[in-house]
N, C-alpha and C positions, 0 to 999 in steps of 0.2 A: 460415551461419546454423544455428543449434542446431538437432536433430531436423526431422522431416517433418511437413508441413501438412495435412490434410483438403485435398482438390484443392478443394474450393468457397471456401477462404479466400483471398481477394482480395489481390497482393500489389502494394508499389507501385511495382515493379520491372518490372510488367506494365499499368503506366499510363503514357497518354500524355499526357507534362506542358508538352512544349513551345511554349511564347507561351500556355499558360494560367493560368490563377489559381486558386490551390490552396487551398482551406480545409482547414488544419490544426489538429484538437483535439488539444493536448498536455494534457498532467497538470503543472502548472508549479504545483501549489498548495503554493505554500514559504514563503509569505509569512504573519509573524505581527507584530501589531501594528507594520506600515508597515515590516518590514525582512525579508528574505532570510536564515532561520535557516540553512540548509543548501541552496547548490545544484544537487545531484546528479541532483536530477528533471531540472535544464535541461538539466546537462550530456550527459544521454541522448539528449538529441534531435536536439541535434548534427548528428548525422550525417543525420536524415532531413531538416533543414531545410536542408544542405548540399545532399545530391541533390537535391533539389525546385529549387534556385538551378538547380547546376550541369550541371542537366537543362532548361533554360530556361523551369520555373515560377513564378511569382509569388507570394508566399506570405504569404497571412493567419492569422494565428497566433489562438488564442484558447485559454483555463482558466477553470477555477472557482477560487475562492481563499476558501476559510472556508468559514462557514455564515450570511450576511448576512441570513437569512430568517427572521424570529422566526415559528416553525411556529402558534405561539398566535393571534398577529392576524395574521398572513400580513403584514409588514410588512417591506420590503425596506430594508437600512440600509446606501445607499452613501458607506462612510465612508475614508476615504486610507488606514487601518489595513487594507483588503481589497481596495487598488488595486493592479492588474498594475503601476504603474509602476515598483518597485521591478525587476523581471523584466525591462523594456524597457531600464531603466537598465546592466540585468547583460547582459544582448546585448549591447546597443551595445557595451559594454569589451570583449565577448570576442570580438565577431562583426564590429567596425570600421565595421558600417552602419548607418543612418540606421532606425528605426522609428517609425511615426506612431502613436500612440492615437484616436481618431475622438475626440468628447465629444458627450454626448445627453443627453437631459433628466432630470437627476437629484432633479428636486424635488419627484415626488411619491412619498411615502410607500410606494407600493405595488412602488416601482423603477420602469426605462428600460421605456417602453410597447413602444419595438421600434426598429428602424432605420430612420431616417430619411434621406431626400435628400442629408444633407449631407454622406454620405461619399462619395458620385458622385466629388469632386474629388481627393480620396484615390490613390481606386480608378485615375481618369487617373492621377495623378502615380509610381504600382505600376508602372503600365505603361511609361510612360516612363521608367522605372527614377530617377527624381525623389527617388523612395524606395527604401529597399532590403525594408521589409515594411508592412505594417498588424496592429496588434496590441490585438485589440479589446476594450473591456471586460471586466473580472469578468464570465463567463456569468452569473453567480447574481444578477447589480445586474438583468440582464430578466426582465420580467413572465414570458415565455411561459417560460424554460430549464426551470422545475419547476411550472409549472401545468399548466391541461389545457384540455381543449375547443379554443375558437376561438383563444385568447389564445397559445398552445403551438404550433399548427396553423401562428398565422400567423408565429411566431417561428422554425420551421424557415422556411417558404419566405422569409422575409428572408434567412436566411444562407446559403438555395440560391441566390437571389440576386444572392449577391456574386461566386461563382466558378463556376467549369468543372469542377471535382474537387473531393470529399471525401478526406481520409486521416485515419483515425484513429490517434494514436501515445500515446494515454491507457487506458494498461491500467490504471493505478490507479485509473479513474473505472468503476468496474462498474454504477452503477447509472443505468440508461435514463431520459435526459434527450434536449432538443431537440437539443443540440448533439453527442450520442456516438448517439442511435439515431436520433429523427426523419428528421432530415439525410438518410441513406443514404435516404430514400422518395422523396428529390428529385435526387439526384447521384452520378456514376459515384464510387465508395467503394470505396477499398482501406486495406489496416493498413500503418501504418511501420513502418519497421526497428527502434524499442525493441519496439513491439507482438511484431512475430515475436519478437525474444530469447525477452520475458519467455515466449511463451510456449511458444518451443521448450525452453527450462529449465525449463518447468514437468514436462516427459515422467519428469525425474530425481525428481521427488517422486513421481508417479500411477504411474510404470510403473520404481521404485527401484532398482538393483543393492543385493542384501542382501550383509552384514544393514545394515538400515535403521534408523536412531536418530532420530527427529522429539524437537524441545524446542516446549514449550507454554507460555504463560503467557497471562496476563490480568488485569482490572481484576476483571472478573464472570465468576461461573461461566456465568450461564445464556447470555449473549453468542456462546458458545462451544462448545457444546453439539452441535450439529450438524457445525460442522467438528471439532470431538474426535471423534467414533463414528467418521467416515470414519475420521480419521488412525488412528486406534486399530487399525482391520481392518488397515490397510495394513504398519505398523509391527512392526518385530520388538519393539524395546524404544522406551517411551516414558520422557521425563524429564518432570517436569510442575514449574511456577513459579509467583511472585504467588500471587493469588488461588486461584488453580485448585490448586493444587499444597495451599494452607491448608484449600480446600473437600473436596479428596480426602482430606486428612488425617483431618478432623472425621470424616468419612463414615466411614471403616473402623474409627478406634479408638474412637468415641466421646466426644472429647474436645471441650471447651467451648475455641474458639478466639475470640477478641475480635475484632468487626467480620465474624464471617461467617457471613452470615443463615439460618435455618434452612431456608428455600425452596430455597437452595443446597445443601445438608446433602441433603437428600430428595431434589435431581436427582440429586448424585452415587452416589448409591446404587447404582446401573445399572452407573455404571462400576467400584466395588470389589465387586461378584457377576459381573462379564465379568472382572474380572484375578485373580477365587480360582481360573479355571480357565486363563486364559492367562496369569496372570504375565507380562506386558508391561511393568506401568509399575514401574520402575528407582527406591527409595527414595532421596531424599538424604537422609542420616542426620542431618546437623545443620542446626542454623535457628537462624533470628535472635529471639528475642523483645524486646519491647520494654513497656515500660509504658502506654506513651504513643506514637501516630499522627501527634503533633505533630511530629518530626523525630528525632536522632539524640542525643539528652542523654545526656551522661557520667552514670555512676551508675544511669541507667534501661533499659539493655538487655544482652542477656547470649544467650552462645550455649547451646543445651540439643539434647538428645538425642532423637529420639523413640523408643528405645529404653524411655524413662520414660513412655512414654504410655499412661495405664491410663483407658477406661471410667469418663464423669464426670468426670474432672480438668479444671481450668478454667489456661487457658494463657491468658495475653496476648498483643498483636497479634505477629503472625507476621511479621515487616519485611523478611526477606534471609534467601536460601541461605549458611551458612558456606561459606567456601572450602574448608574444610576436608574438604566433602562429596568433592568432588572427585580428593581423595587415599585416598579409597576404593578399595582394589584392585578393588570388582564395578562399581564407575560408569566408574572412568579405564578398566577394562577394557572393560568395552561400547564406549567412546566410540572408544577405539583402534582396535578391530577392525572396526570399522561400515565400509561401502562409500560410505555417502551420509547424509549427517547433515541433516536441512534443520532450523534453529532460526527462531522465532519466540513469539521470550520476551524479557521483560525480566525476571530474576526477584526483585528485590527492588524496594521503592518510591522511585522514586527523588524529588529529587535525593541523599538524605540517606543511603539503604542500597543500597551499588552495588557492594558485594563480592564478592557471588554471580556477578553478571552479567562481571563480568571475567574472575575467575576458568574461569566455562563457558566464552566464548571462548579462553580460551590453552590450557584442555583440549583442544577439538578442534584448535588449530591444531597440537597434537604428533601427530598424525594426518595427515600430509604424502598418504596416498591419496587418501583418501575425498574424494569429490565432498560441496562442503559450499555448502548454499543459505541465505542469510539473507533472513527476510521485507521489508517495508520498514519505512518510519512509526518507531516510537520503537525497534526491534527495531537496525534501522541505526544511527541515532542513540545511542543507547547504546554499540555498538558504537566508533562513530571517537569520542567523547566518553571512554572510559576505555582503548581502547588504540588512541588515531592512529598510534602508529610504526606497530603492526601490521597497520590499516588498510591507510595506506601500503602499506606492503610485500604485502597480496596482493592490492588493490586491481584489477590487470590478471594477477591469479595465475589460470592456467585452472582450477584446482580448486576456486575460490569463484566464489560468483556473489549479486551482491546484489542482491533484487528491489525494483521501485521501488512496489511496490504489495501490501502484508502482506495486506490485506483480500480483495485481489482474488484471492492464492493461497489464501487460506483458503477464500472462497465456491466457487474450482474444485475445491479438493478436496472439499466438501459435495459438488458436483454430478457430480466422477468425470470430469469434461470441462472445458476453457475455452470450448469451444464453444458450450454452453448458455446463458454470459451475454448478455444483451440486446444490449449495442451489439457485442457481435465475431457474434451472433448475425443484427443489422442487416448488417455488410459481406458476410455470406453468402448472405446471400434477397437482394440487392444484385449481388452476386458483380461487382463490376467495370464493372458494366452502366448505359446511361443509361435513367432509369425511365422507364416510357412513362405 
């Protein structure tokens, strides 16, 4: 396993599984409109659902899947477009065993009130190995997963409940819920073996062999804000994409960019008065303009220079890094010589401008050293979506490493630790232990 642990972090190699019943929270949130876009999340877990069997645990599997919770009227929508079964369907194929889904009452508006009696029989048939798991509900279709008070309170101790052990193997789920933090207040809690990876590989971004090349992108500047200052201290040279990369632009030369609001304009400020004296972030010299946001029309987009960018000049929408940026002797240089590269950018809009984004990838992959981390969520996905051979081929290369959770690296670099986040925070004040 990658780097060294904080001795308080719980691991589950140091739990005792056998003839118990294991509640496992994975991150299996792959499912979009009732199908399995990519599943690499599952395929990570693999191995801890393996040991949990082959250690003679039982093992109830559970995720979140979307955002089923209209935050407006707090109205939960359990609809087959956000059902695990698609995920149960994809085990079964890869894993040859039998998984049960429980079913609860899905007809009031507010979502499943909680669990009920009637997975007792289930739970027999687990043990009797009848079954080979139980794979319970979308977390997000329960009242309690994202409420609070009593209704929260009592939806942990249902799913302490159900089992003898917590493991949590959902790094991509940061944010403190019943099922990643609660839990640990009711059951002995340790992290699985993706947990450890991600976060032994997270050591190569916070504590980086230089020099260090980080790539950035975004939808929104201000989104991003916080994890950019970190990355920025850390970084020898920064590449910056998307939005973020259009908003820096406007910021330093003063130029009217389409579609990038002046709120954005005034945060970035900060950052082109910290790089007149560090000189960190790394220009791509060409960009994509286009006319039009609508998509990719012949006759309405053209590559330009920002070499021409003078104070008041009004540009249209910014769509895509040129590749051409890349054959830049000061960028391919940087990228080459770097030690450790972590990207997490898409840098043009996809589906329709995805030429930058190619291009970045095959740049560093001529960089055969450098330790090279790619975030997750659409950073991935772009990624095997414009070059699968090369996917493929470094996919088990020890010099890449692909996290399964983009957000959840970028929140730990805000906070300088993985430690700090809530639910790996919960298996620590937990530490292994059964709570009295």
């Amino acid at each position: 396993m990658e780097g060294s642990f904080d001795p308080r972090f719980p691991l589950i190699q140091d739990a005792d599984l056998d003839g118990k019943i294991v509640l496992l929270r994975v991150d299996h949130n792959v499912v979009k409109r009732g199908a399995i876009r990519d599943p690499y999340r599952i395929d990570c877990t693999l191995g801890t659902i393996y040991n949990i069997v082959e250690r003679g645990g039982r093992p109830i599997l559970m995720t979140h899947v979307g955002r089923p919770r209209n935050k407006k009227t707090g109205e939960i929508n359990c609809e087959p477009g956000n059902s695990v079964e698609p995920i149960v369907e994809y085990l079964e194929r890869k894993l040859y065993i039998k998984f049960h889904i429980p079913e609860f009452d899905t007809d009031s508006p507010r979502g499943i009130p909680g669990i009920d009696t009637s997975i007792n029989l289930a739970i027999k048939d687990l043990m009797n190995r009848k079954i080979g798991g139980i794979y319970l509900p979308n977390t997000r279709w329960f009242q309690g997963e994202e409420g609070d008070g009593r209704v929260r309170g009592n939806f942990a101790l249902q799913l302490a409940g159900l089992a003898d052990v917590f493991v949590n193997d959902a790094f991509g789920s940061w944010r403190p819920s019943a099922s990643t933090y609660d839990i640990t207040k009711h059951l002995p809690s340790f992290s699985g073996f993706l947990m450890q990876q991600e976060i032994g590989h997270l050591r190569h971004v916070l504590e980086p062999t230089r020099p260090f090349v980080a790539v950035v992108a975004g939808a929104k500047y201000d989104t991003k804000i916080g994890p950019l200052k970190e990355i920025y201290k850390k970084v020898d040279h920064l590449i910056l994409g998307g939005v973020i990369y259009n908003t820096f632009l406007s910021a330093k030369y003063g130029v009217k960019i389409e579609g990038v609001p002046e709120s954005d304009i005034i945060a970035a400020q900060e950052l082109v008065e910290a790089d007149k004296k560090n000189h960190k972030v790394v220009e791509l010299p060409y960009v994509v303009e286009s006319d039009t946001p609508e998509g990719k029309i012949e006759g309405k987009y053209r590559t330009i220079s920002i070499k021409d960018f003078k104070r008041g000049k009004k540009v249209g929408y910014i769509m895509d890094v040129d590749p051409r940026s890349f054959d830049d002797t000061t960028v391919s240089g940087l990228i080459r010589e770097a030690n450790t590269i972590f990207v997490n950018a898409v840098m043009g809009f996809t589906p329709h401008f995805t030429a930058g984004s190619e291009a970045l990838d095959r740049t560093i992959d001529q960089n055969r050293e450098a330790k090279k981390l790619y975030g997750g969520g659409d950073t991935l996905q772009e990624f095997k979506d414009l070059c699968p051979g090369l996917y493929l081929a470094v996919l088990h290369n020890a010099q890449y490493y692909f996290f399964t959770g983009g957000g959840t690296v970028l929140k730990a670099i805000q906070e300088g630790t993985p430690y700090g986040l809530e639910p790996i925070k919960g298996l620590m004040e937990n530490g292994g232990r059964q709570p009295k």
